[in-house]
N, C-alpha and C positions, 0 to 999 in steps of 0.2 A: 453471500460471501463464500471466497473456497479457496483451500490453499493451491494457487496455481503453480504447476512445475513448471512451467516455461518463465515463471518470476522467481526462481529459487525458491519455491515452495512459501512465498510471501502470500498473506491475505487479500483475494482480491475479488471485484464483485462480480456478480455474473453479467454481461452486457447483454441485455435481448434484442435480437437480429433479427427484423422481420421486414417482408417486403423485398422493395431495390436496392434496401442495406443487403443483402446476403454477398454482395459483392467482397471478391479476398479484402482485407485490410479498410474495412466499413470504422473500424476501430479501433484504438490503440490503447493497449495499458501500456505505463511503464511507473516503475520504483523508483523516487525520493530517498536517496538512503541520509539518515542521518551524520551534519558533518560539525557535529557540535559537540563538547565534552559529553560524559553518559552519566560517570561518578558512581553514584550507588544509587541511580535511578533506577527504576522498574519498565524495560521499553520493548515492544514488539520486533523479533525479530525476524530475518529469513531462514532459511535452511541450511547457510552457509555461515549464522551467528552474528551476523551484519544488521547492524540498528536500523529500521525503515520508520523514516518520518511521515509517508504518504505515499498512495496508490492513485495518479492520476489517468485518467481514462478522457483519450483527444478521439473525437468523432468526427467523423469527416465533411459533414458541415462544418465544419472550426470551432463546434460547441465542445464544452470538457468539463468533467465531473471530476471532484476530491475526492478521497478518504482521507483523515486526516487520522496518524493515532498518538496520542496525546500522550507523555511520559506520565507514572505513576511516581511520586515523592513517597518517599519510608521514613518514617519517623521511630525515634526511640523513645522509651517510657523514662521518664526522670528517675533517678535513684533518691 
């Protein structure tokens, strides 16, 4: 994983290109942004403050890989 600047500085993983893949645009990332409340969750963002639900990667056979980053819930301690 690396923060890509071409995804706004979003988490994303490295794609290994080898062979007749080296071809331009063998693969594609793009960003999921989240489009759902946030509240006082704890959630991954980009570079520009924007909630990212997933990093999908479409490969040019038509196969395609997720990341998925899952919110974090905060809890308080009872008084």
């Amino acid at each position: 994983m690396h923060e890509c600047s071409r995804l706004n500085w979003a988490m994303a993983p490295f794609v290994a290109v080898t062979g007749r893949e080296l071809a331009k645009h063998s693969a594609r990332l793009r960003v999921v942004e989240r489009e759902d409340y946030v509240g006082k969750e704890v959630v991954t963002t980009d570079g520009r403050g924007r909630p990212v639900m997933a990093v999908v990667t479409d490969h040019a056979d038509g196969s395609n890989d997720c990341h998925i980053f899952a919110p974090l819930a905060t809890g308080f301690p009872q008084a």
